[in-house]
C-alpha positions as CSV (number, residue, x, y, z in Angstrom):
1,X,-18.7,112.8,149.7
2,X,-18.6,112.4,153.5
3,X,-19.5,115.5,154.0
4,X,-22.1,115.7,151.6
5,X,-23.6,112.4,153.4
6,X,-23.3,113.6,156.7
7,X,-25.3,116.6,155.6
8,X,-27.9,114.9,153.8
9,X,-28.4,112.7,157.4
10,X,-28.6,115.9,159.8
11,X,-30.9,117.6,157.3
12,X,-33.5,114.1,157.7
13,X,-32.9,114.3,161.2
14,X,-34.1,117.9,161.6
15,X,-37.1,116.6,159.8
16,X,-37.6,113.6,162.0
17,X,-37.2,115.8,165.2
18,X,-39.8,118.6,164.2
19,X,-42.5,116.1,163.4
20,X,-41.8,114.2,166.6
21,X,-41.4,117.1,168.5
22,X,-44.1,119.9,167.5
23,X,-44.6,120.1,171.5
24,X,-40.8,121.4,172.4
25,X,-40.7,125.0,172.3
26,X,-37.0,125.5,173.2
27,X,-34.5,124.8,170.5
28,X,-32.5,122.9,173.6
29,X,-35.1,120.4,173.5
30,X,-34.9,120.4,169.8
31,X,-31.0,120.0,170.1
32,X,-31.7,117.1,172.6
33,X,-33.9,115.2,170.1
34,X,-31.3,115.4,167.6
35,X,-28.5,113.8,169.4
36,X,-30.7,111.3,170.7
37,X,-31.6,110.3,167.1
38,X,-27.8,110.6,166.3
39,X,-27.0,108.3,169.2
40,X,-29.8,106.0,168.2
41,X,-28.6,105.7,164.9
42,X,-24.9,104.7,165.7
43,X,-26.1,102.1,168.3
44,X,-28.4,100.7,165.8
45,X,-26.3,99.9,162.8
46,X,-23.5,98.8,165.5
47,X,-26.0,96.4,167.0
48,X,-27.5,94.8,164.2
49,X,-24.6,92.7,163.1
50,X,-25.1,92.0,159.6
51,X,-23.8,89.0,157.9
52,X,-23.2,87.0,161.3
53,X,-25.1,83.7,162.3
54,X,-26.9,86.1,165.2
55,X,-28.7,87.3,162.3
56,X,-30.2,83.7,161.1
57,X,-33.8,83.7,162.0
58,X,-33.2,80.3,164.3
59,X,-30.7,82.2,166.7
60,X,-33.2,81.4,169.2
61,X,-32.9,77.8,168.8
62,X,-29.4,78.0,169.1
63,X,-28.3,80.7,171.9
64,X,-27.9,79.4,175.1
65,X,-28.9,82.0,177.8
66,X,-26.7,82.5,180.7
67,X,-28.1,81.9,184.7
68,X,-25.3,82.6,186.8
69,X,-21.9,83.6,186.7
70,X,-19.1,84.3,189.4
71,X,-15.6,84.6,189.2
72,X,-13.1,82.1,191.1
73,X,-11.6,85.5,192.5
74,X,-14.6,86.2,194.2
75,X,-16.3,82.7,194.8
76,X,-13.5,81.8,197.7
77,X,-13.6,83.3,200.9
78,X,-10.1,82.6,201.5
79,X,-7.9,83.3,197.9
80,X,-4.6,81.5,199.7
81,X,-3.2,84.7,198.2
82,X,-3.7,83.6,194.6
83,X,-6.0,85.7,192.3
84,X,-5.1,83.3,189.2
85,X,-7.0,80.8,188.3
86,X,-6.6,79.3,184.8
87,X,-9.9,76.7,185.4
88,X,-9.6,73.6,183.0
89,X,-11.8,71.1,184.5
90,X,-15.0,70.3,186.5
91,X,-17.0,67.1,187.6
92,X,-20.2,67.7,190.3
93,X,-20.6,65.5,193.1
94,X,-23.0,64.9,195.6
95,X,-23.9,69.2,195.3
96,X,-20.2,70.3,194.7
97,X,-18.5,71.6,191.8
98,X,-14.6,70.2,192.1
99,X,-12.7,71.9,189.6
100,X,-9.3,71.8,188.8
101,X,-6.2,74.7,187.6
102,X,-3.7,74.5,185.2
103,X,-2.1,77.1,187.1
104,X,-1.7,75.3,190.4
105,X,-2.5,72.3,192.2
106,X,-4.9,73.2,194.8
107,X,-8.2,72.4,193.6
108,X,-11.8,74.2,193.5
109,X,-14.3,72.8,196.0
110,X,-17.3,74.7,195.3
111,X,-21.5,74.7,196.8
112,X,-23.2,74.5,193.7
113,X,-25.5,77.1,194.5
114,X,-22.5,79.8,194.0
115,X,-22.8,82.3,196.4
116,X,-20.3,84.8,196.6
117,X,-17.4,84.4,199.3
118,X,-19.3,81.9,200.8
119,X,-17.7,79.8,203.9
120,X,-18.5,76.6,201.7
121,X,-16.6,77.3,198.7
122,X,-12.5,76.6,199.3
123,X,-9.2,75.7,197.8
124,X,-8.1,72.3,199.4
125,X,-4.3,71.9,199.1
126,X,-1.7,73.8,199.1
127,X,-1.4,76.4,196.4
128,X,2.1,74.6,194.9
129,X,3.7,75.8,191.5
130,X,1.7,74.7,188.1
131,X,-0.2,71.5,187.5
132,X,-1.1,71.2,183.9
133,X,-4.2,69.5,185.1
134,X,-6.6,70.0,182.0
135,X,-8.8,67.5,183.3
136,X,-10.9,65.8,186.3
137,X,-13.7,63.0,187.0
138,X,-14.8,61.0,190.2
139,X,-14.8,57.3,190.5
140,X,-17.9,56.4,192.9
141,X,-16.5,52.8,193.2
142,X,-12.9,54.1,194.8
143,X,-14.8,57.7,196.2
144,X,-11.5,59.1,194.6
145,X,-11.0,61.6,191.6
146,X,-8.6,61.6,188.3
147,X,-7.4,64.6,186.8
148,X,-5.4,64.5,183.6
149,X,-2.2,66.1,182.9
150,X,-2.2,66.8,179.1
151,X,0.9,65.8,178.0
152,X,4.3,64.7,179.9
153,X,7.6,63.3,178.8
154,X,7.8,60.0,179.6
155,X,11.1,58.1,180.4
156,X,11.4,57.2,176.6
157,X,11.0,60.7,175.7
158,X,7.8,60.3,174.2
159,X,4.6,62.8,174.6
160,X,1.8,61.0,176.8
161,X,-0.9,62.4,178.8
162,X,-0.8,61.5,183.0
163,X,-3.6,60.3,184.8
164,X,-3.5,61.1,188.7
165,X,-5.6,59.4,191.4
166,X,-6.4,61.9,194.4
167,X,-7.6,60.9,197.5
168,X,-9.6,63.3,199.5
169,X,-8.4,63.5,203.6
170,X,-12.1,63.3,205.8
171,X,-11.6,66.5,206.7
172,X,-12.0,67.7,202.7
173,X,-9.4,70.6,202.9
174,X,-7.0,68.8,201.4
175,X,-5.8,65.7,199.5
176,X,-3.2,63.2,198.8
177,X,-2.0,61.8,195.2
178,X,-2.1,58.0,195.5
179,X,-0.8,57.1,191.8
180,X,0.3,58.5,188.6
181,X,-0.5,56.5,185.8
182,X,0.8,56.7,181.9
183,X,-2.4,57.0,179.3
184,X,-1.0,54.6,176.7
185,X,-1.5,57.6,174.1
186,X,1.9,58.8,172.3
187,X,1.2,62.8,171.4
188,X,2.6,65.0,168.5
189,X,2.4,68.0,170.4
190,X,3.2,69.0,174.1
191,X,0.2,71.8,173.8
192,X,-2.3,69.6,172.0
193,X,-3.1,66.4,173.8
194,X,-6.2,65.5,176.7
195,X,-8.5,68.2,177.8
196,X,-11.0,66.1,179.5
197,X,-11.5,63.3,181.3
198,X,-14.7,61.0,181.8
199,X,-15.3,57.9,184.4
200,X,-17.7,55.4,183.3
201,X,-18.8,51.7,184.4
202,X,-20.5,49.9,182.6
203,X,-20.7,46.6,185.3
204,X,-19.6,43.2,184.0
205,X,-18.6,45.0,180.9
206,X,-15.6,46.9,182.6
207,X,-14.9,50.2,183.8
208,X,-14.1,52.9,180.8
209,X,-12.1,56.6,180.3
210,X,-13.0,58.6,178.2
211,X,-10.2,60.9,177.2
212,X,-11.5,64.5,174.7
213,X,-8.9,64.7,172.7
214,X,-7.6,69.2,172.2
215,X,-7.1,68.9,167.8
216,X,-8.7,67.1,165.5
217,X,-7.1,63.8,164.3
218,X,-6.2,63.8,168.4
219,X,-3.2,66.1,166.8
220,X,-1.7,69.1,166.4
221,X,-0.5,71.6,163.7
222,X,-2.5,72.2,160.7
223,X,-4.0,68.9,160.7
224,X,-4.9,69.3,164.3
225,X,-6.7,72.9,162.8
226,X,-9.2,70.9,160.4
227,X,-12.1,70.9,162.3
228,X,-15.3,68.4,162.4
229,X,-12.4,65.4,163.2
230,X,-12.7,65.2,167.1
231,X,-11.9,61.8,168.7
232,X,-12.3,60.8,172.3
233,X,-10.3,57.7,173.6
234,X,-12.1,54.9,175.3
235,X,-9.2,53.2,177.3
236,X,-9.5,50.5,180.8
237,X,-6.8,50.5,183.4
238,X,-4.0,48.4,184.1
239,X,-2.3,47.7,187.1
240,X,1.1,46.7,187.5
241,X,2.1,43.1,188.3
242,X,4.9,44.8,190.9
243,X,3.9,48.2,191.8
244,X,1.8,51.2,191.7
245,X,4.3,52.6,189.3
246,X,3.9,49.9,186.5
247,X,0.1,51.1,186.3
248,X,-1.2,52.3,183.0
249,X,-4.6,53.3,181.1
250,X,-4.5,51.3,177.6
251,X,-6.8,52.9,175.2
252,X,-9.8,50.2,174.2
253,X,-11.3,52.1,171.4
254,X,-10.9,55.5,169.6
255,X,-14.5,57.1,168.5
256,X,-14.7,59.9,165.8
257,X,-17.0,62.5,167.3
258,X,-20.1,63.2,165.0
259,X,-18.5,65.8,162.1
260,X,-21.5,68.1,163.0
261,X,-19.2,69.6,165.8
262,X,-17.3,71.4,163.6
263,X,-14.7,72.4,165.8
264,X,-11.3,73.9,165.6
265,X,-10.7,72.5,168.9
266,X,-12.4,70.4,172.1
267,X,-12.1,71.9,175.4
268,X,-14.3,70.0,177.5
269,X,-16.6,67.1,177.6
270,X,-19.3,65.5,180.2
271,X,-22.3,62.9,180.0
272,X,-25.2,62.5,181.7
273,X,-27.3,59.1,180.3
274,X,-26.9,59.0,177.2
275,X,-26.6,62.8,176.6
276,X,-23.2,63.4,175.8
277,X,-22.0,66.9,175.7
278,X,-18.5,68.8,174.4
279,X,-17.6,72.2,174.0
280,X,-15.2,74.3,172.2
281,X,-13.0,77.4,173.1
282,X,-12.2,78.6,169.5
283,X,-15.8,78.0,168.5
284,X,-17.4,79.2,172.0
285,X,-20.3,76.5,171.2
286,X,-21.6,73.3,173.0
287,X,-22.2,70.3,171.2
288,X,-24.9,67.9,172.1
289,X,-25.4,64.5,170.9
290,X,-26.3,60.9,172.2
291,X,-23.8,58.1,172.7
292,X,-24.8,54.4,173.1
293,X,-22.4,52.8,175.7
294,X,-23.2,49.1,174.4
295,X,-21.3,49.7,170.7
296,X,-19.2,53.0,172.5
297,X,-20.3,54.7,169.7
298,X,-22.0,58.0,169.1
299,X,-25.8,57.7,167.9
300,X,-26.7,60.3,165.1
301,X,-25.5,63.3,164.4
302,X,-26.9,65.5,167.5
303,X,-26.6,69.3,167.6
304,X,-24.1,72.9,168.3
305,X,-25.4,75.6,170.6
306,X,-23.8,78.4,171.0
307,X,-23.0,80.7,174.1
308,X,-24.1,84.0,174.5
309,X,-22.2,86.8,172.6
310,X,-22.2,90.4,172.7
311,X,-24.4,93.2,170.6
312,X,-22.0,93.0,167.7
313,X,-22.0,89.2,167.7
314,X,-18.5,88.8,168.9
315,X,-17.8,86.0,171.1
316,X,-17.5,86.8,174.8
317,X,-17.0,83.3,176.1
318,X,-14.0,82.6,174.4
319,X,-12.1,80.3,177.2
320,X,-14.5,77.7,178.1
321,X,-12.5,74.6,179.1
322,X,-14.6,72.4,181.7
323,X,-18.6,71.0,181.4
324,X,-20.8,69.5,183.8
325,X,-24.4,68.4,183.3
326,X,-26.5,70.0,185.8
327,X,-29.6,68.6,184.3
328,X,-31.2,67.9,180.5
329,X,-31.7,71.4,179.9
330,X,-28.9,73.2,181.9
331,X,-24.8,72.8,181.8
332,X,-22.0,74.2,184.4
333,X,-19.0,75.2,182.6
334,X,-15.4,76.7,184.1
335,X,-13.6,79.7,181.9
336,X,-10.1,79.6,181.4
337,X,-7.5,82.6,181.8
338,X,-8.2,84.6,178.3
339,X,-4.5,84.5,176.1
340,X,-2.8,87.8,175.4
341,X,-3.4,87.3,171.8
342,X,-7.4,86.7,172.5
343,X,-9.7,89.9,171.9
344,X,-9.9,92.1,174.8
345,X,-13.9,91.6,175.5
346,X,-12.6,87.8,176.8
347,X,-11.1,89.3,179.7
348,X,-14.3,90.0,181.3
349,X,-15.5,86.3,181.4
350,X,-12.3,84.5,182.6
351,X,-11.6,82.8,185.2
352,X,-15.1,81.8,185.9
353,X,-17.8,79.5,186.7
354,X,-20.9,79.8,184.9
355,X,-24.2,78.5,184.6
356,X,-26.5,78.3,180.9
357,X,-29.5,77.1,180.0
358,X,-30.0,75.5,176.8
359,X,-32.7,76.7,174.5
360,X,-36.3,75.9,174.2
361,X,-37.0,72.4,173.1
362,X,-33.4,71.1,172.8
């Protein structure tokens, strides 16, 4: 039967070729139309991805488009001899990208234009061991950043996440930790607890994080698998009545995110107004909705973009972790280091910065 059909399609292809090819007079030039109709042929039934959501007729509505994208290998002049970068967080200040590594403590201070190797992109700190920073945002109040360490074993030997204040020295290059502060937050699993991290104040009203929790239900396990249950944690901070080390963020509220981000998981999150924004690895999508800061509450149901994928529909993007508003219509993200048991075509993206722009009339 193969054969038989593999016959029948040379034979058409011979037909094809003579009438659109009366002119050659060689039968190399007629050999040369039939492999390029051969070679058109496999490319087209490879690239038409049937039966995936590239082939709804509003994938235009919903693809974002990618601007720019560099990798953290080649976006520092100086690498500190260090060529891994497993990015998990990013907040943009004042024309800087700051992000943050689970894989060590410097941190990413980056010219948002992203040029290449240029003298204005650098690590400051020292390189050190691993972080398991998943997490960072800027407080304009203190000029001082928090980054989140997803889960650590606290005295009683229960699961909570960390939240670290960092102080930048004048000089920018590098930084000093200030305090470590418990987020009042007890976790099921060490490998499913905060991935993002949000400052907000809201004046006489307080000052608010927001915490993104990884798995639905703000678990893990199967549970943590059933996706369209994302919750974020509103909590205030507490200082200690004798020291530093007493300090402690208590949670305040915990908000179900709108079931339309159907999500197996919630890498990152960022606001800008009332335009909040979170993104998921497993999913490779953003989803965009509004939140009203008065109730803390999200306002409708809002909507999932997705990023780019490849000819075949398969998702490229498949380690986003950290999101920053750039404006209403664009988003910075930072790519994580793709997992051995992730599809070899995520290797390409990894370990990255990138720039999209959402689509038309979103």
């Amino acid at each position: 039967m193969k054969h038989s059909a593999c016959l029948l399609l040379i034979t058409q292809l011979l037909f094809q070729s003579a009438a659109c090819s009366k002119s050659l007079q060689s039968p190399t030039e007629r050999a040369s139309t039939i492999f390029d109709l051969l070679a058109f042929g496999r490319h087209h039934r490879h690239s038409r991805s049937r039966g995936t959501i590239c082939e709804n007729s509003d994938w235009r509505k919903k693809s974002m488009k990618l601007i720019k994208e560099v990798p953290f290998a080649g976006i520092f002049r100086d690498l500190q001899g260090e060529t891994k970068f497993e990015a998990s967080g990013l907040v943009h200040v004042n024309d800087t990208y700051y992000a943050v590594f689970d894989s060590h403590r410097s941190l990413g201070v980056v010219d948002d234009e992203l040029e290449a190797m240029s003298a204005a992109n650098y690590l400051a700190g020292e390189i050190g061991g691993e972080s398991q920073f998943e997490g960072i945002t800027y407080m304009p109040h203190t000029d001082t950043f928090l980054v989140v360490q997803e889960s650590h074993v606290h005295p009683d030997n229960k699961l909570k996440p960390l939240i670290e204040e960092l102080e930048f020295f004048p000089n920018k290059t590098s930084y000093r930790s200030l305090r470590a502060c418990d987020l009042e937050l007890e976790l099921t699993h060490e490998n499913k607890g905060i991935e993002s991290i949000q400052f907000y104040d809201a004046g006489q009203k307080g000052k608010f994080l927001f915490a993104l929790c990884e798995g639905n239900f703000c678990t893990g396990g199967k549970k943590g698998e059933k996706p369209g249950n994302g919750r974020v944690i509103i909590s205030q901070f507490e200082a200690g009545s004798e020291n530093e080390s007493n300090c402690r963020w208590v949670p305040y509220k915990t908000v179900n995110v709108p079931p339309t981000a159907n999500f197996k998981d919630y890498s990152g999150m960022a606001f800008s107004g009332e335009r909040f924004g979170i993104v998921s690895q497993e999913n490779s999508a953003l989803w965009v909705g509004s939140f009203d800061f008065e109730s803390m509450e999200f306002d409708g149901s809002g909507h999932v973009y997705h990023f780019p994928r490849d000819n075949n529909c398969d998702m490229i993007y498949c380690t986003v972790e950290g999101l920053s508003w750039i404006d209403d219509h664009r988003i910075a993200v930072t790519l994580d280091r793709a997992k051995a048991d992730q599809p070899f075509v995520c290797t390409a993206k990894d370990q990255s910065i990138a720039v999209f722009v959402l689509p038309h009339g979103s």
